[in-house]
N, C-alpha and C positions, 0 to 999 in steps of 0.2 A: 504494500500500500504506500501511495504518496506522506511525504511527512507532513505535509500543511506548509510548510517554510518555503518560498518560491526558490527555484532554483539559481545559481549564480548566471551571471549575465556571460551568455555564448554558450551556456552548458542546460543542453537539450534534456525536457522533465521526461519522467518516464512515469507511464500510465499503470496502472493496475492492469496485474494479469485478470484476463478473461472479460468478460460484462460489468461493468461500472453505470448504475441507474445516477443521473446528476439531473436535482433540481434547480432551475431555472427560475427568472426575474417572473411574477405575475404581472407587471405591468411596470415599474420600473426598472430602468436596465442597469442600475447601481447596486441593484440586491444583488447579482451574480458576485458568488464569494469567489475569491483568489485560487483556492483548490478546485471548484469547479472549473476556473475560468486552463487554469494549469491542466487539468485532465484532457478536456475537450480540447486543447491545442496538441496533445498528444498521443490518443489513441489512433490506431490506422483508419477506425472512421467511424461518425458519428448516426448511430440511430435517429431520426427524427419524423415527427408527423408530417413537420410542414418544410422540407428543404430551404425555401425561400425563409420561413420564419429565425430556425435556426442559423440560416447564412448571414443576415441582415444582425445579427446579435451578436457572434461570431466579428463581424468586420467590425462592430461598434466598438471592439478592442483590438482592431488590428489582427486578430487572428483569423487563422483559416485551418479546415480539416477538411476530407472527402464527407459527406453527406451521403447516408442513405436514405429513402422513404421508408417508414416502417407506423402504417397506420390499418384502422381496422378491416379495411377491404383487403390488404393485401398479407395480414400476419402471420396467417398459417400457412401465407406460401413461401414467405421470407422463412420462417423460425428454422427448418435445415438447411440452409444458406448457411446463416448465422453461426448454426453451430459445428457446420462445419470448420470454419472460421476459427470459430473459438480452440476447435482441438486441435488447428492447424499454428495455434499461436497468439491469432491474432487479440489483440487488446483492442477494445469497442465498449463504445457509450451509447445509454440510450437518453437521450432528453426530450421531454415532450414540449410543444411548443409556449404551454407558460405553468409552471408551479413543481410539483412532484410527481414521477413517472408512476404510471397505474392508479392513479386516485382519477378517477373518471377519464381518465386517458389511455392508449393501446400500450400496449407490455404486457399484459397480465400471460399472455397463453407461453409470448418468449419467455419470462423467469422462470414462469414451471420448467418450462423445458430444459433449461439450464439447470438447473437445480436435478431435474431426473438424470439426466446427462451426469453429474458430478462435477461439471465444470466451476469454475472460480466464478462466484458474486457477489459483489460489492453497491456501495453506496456510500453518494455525496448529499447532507441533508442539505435544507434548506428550506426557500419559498414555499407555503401550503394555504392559499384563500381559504380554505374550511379552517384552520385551526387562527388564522388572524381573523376569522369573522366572530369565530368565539369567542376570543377576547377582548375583542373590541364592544360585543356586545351590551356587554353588563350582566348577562344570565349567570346561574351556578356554572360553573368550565370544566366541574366533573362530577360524575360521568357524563359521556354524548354519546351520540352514537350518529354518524356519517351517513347519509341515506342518498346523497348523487342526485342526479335529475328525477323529477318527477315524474310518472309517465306525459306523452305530450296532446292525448287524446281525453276528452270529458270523462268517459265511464271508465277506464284503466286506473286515472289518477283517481278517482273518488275510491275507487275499488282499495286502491291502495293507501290511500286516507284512513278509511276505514278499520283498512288491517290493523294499519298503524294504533289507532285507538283499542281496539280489541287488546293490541299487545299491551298497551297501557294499563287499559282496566283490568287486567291481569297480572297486573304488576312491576310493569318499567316505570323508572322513575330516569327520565337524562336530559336534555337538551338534544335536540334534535337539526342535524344540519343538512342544511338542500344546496343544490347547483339551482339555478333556474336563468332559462334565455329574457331578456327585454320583453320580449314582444309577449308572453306566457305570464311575466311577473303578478299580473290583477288575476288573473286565471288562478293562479296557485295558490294564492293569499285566500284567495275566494273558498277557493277547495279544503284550506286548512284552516279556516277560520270555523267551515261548517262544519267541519268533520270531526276537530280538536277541541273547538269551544273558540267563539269570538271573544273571549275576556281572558286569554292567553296573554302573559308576555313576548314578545318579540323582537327581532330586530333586521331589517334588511341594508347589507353591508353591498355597495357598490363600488367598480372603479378600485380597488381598492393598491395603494401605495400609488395612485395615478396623481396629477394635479387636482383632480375634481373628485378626492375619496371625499364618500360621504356616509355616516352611519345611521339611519333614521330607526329610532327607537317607539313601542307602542304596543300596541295588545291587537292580535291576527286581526280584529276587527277594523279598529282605525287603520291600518297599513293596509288594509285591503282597497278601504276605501278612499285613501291616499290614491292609490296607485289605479286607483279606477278612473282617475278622471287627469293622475300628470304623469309624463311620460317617463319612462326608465330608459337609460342609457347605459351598455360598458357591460363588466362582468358582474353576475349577481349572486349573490348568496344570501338564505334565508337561515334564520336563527331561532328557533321558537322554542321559548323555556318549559324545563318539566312540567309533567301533568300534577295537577294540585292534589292533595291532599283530600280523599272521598269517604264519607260517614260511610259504614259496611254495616247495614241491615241484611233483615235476611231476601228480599228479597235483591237488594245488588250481592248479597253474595253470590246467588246464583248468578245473575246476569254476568260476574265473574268470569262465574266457572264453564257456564256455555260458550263466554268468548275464547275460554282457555282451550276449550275441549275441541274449538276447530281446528285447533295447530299443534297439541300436544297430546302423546299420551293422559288416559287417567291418572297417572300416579305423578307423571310431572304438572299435569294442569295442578292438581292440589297442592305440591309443592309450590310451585307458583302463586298461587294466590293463598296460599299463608303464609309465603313468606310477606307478601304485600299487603295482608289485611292485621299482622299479627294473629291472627288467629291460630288455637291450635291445628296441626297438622292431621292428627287423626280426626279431630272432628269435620275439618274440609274433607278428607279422601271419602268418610262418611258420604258428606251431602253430593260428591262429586258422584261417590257409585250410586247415589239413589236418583240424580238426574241422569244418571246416563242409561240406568235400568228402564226409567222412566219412555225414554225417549223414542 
């Protein structure tokens, strides 16, 4: 592995053997740390989504490497390419065009494959929009849990709203974090205000380390209704704080346990919702087999 120390001046860096994943600037081009910027001047060449994107960030320091495309129409046809490569010697970067490789960007099917392979992987941390949207929020920052784009169709995303809640009233307690396009943003707010509860805390983080970062803070409701009538620009992410705290009678015990009972065995639906209700644990597995007996 590289030391972190930039190399002495005439004396060429030498990259990590095998695949090296390096995260990338979200939007400004002064976040690229020195290690990354060292790697990606040194591997025999660099993975990328968008050639153009990577070359143009790449010049903005003077450097250059060979670029390959490696995005999701074409990755399972690259990934033995690749790995040929790799057992052939070669040192290669994957970088996606802005934040951390495989967090809603293409890589995922190459590392498995690297990793089944036994070849060398590595990583350069950095930039990640979901964990600065976090914190920038003002919500509890742990636990979350990362949930990517919404779906982009009405009945899909509701569908998936839903789930979401089911998982809740069964016992997640986290912050919950979304990608979401511009033009979707009133859509999504709309879907998650219904679905979660419009008196949610939230927060939708845009642009963010751009000139025009802006963090507008609010409850699904009002952000919904923001965004229904002014327009979103740039990259976006949604923030929406844990589900509140719920009196458990007996009838939302049930209403629990039948949401548990969609996605879980019997004996972990009950675990699950006693570990969420406090309740004891025998007495939920109880009322879990007598709805399910029921059913």
């Amino acid at each position: 592995m590289t030391s972190g120390v930039p190399p002495e001046r005439g004396q060429r860096a030498v990259a990590p053997m095998g695949l090296t994943l390096v995260a990338t600037p979200i939007g400004n081009l002064g976040d690229l740390s020195p290690r990354a910027l060292e790697v990606l001047g040194a591997v025999d060449a660099v993975l990328c989504e968008d050639t153009r994107v990577t070359g143009q960030m790449l010049a903005r320091y003077g450097a250059s490497a060979p670029l390959l495309p490696l995005h999701d129409h074409n990755e399972a046809e690259m990934v033995p390419r690749i790995l040929d490569r790799l057992r052939a010697g070669h040192r290669l970067a994957l970088a996606s065009d802005a934040g951390t490789p495989l967090v809603s960007d293409p890589g995922y099917r190459l590392v498995r494959a690297v990793i089944a392979a036994g070849l060398p992987l590595t990583a350069i941390p950095g930039p990640n929009a979901a964990v600065m949207a976090l914190t920038l929020s003002g919500l509890p920052p742990h636990p979350f849990l990362f949930l990517g784009f919404l779906p982009a169709k009405t009945g899909p995303r509701q569908a998936e709203v839903a789930q979401l809640r089911a998982v809740e009233r069964a016992g997640l307690k986290a912050a919950l974090i979304f990608y979401e396009a511009p033009h979707r943003l009133a859509e999504a707010l709309a879907a998650l205000a219904e679905g979660l509860g419009a008196d949610r805390p939230a927060a939708v983080a845009r642009e963010l380390t751009k000139r025009f970062e802006e963090v507008r803070r609010g409850t699904l409701g009002d952000l919904a209704a923001h965004y229904a009538a002014a327009e979103a620009l740039g990259e976006i992410c949604i923030v929406v704080g844990p589900a509140p705290e719920e009196p458990t009678g007996e009838a939302d015990l049930d209403a629990r346990l039948r949401d548990a009972l969609k996605g879980a065995s019997l004996r972990d639906a009950a675990a699950m919702v006693a570990a969420a209700t406090g309740l004891p644990r025998k007495q939920v597995y109880a009322r879990a087999l007598e709805i399910a007996r029921n059913a």
